[in-house]
DONU-912578 format. One line per 3 residues: their letters; for each residue x, y, z of C-alpha. Coordinates in steps of 0.1 Angstrom, whole numbers, padded with zeros to 4 digits. Layout:
A = X:Y:Z; ...
This chain:
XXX = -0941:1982:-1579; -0956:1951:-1570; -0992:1942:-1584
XXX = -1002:1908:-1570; -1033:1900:-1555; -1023:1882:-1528
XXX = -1017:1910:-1505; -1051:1926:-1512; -1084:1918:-1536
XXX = -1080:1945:-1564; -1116:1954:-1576; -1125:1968:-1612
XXX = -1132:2010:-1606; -1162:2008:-1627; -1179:1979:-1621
XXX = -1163:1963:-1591; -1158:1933:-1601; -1123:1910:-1591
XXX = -1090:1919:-1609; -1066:1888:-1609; -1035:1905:-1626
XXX = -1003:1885:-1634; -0976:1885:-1614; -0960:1920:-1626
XXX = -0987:1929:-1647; -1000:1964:-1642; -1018:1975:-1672
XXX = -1053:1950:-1684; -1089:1949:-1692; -1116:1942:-1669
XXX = -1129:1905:-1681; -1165:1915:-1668; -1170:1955:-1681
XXX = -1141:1952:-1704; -1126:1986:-1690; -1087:1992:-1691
XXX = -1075:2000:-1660; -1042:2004:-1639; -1027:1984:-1611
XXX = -1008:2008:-1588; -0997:1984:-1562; -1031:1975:-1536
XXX = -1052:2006:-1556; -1066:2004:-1594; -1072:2032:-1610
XXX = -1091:2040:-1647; -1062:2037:-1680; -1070:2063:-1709
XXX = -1048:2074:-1734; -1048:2105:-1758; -1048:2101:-1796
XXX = -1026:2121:-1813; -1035:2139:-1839; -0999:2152:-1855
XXX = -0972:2133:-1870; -0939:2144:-1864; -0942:2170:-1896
XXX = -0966:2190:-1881; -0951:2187:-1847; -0919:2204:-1858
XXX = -0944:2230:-1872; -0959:2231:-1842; -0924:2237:-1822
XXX = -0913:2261:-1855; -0944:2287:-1840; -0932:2286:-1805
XXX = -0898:2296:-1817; -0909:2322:-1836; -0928:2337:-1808
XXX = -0923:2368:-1780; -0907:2343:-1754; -0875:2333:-1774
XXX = -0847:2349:-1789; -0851:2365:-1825; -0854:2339:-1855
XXX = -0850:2310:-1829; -0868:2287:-1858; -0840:2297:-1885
XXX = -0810:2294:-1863; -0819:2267:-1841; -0811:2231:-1857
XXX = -0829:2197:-1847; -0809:2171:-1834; -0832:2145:-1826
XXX = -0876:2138:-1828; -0888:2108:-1809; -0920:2100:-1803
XXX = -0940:2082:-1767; -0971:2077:-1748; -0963:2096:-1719
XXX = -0981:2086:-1687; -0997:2114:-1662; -1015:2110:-1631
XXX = -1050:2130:-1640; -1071:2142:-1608; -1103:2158:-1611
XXX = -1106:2185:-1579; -1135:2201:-1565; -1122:2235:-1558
XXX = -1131:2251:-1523; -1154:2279:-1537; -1175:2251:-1558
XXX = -1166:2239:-1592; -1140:2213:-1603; -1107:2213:-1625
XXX = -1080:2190:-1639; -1048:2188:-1627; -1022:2170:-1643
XXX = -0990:2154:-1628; -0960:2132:-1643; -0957:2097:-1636
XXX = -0926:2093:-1650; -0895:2114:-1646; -0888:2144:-1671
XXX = -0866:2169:-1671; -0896:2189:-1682; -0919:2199:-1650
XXX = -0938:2221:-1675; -0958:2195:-1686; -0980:2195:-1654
XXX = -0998:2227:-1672; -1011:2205:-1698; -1050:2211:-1709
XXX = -1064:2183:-1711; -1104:2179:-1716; -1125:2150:-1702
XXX = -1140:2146:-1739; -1102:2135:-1753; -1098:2108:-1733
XXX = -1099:2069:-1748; -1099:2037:-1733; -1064:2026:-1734
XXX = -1049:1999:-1755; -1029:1968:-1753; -1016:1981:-1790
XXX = -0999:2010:-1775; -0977:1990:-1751; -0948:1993:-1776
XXX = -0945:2032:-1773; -0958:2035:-1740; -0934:2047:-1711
XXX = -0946:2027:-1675; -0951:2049:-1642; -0924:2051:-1622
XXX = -0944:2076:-1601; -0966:2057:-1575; -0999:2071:-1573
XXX = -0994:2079:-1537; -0963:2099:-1543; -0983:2117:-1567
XXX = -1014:2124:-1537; -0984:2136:-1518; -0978:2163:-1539
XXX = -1010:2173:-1547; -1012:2175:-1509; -0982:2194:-1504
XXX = -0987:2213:-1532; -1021:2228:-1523; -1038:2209:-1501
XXX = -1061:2192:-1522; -1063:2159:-1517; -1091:2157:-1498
XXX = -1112:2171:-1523; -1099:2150:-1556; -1134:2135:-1568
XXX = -1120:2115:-1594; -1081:2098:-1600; -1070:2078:-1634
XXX = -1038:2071:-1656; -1038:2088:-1685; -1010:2080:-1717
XXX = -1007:2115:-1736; -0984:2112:-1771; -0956:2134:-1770
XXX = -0927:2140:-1791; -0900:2147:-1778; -0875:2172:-1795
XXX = -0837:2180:-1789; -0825:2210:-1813; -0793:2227:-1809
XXX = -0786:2269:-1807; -0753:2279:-1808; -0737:2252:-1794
XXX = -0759:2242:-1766; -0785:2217:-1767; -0821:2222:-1758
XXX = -0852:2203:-1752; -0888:2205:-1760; -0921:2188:-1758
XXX = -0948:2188:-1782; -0982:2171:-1771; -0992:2155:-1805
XXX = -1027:2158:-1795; -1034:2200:-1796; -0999:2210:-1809
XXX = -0987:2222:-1772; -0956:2232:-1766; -0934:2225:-1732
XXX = -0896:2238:-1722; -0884:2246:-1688; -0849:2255:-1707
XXX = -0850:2277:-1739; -0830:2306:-1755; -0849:2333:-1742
XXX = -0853:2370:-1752; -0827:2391:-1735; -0845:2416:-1708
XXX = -0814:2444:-1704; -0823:2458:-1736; -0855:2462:-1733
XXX = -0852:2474:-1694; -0827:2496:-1711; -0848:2512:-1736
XXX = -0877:2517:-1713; -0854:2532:-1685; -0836:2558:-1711
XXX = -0876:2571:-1719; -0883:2574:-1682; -0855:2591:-1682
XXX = -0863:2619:-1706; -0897:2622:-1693; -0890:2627:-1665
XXX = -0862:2651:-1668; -0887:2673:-1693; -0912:2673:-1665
XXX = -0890:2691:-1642; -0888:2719:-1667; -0916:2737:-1658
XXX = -0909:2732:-1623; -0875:2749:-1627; -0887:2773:-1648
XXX = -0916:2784:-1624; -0894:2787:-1595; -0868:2807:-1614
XXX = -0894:2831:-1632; -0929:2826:-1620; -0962:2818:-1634
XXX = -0948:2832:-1668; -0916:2811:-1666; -0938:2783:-1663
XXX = -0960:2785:-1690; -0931:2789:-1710; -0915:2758:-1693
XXX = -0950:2739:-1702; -0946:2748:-1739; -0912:2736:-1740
XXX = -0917:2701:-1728; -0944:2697:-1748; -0921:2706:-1779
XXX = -0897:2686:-1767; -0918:2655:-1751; -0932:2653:-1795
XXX = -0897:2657:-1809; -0882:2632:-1784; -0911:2609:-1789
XXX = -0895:2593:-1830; -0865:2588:-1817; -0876:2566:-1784
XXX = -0902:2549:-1808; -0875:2543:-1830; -0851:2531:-1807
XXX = -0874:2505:-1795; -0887:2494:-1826; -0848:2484:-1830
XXX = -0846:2466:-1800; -0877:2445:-1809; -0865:2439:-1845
XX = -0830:2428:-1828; -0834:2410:-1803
């Protein structure tokens, strides 16, 4: 990445005015509007940041209530073991759209590498965003992304480039979280900001035994439903009034135990 301005005049995004950066310089204040803005090689963009509002207490919390929920395995939070909390400013490319029907959305990309991709489905309002600064250098990851790499994918990805109204840096605070679950090691982001929480890996609820519990009810169902059926054939409209009544004896007396059997399944895995 190379900032200098002797290749092209770099120009303040909110006032216009000149931008003389140092030689590798890429984040500083306008001198003239006082805005912070970005230096992505010949193109400036605005520089915001995200406060965070959780300290690495309630950030566990936060990660505690994710584990504990319908996507991971049962008692995740009580099994699972931390290995590992750090805490960054972590830079994303923030494009405002204007969608093809009419209105306008975010869209959030990385701008650094992460083993995370999830973190492109971060929220993030207009209303949370603060002029960056100089203070946060020290916990502040740099873009490795360029800016046009990131148009590319917007472009690739849906075709939206031409329509982006508005384009800025943005700094979010994120822990970052490594915990262990029986013997493998897993990681997680919390966005300090709302609480959010980001995996792309995580010890998920097993599907067979819920795929198996809802086949075996199909399965009864469906083999009581063919007792009228039978019984019609074999005996007439008589045979299958009594094949009625006994599937609907047997469809309530089967119903506990299937109820049952799932409520196990949910409590176990």
């Amino acid at each position: 990445m190379d900032p200098s301005p002797t290749s092209s005049v770099l120009t303040c995004t909110q006032c216009g005015g000149e931008l003389h950066p140092d030689e590798g310089q890429i984040f500083l204040t306008c001198p003239f509007c006082n805005s912070t803005v970005y230096v992505d090689k010949s193109r400036v963009v605005f520089h915001w940041y995200v406060a965070p509002t959780l300290d690495e207490a309630k950030a566990r919390a936060s990660l505690a209530r994710w584990m504990s929920g319908n996507q991971t395995v049962k008692d995740l939070d009580r099994k699972s073991s931390i290995v590992e909390t750090s805490f960054a400013y972590f830079p994303m490319w923030y494009f405002k759209v204007r969608r093809p029907e009419g209105g306008e959305e975010i869209r959030m990309l990385p701008a650094a590498a992460t083993a995370v991709s999830e973190i492109a489905h971060l929220y993030l309002p207009a209303g949370d965003l603060r002029k960056y600064e100089s203070e946060l250098d020290a916990q502040a990851l740099a873009p490795t992304v360029p800016l046009q790499t990131a148009l590319q994918w917007m472009e690739s990805g849906s075709g939206a480039s031409a329509s982006i109204m508005e384009q800025s840096l943005v700094h979010i605070p994120l822990f970052t979280i490594k915990y262990s679950y029986q013997g493998r090691f897993y990681t997680a982001l919390v966005e300090a900001a709302t609480g959010g929480v980001f995996a792309n890996i995580f010890p998920a609820k097993a599907e067979a035994p819920y795929l198996l519990a809802g086949g075996l009810t199909a399965l009864v169902y469906v083999c009581l439903a063919f007792i009228p059926v039978v019984s019609g054939l074999a005996e007439g409209s008589d045979g299958a009034g009594i094949g009625l009544a006994i599937c609907a004896v047997a469809g309530l007396a089967a119903a506990p135990a299937l109820f049952a059997l799932a409520a196990w399944v949910a409590a176990k895995v």
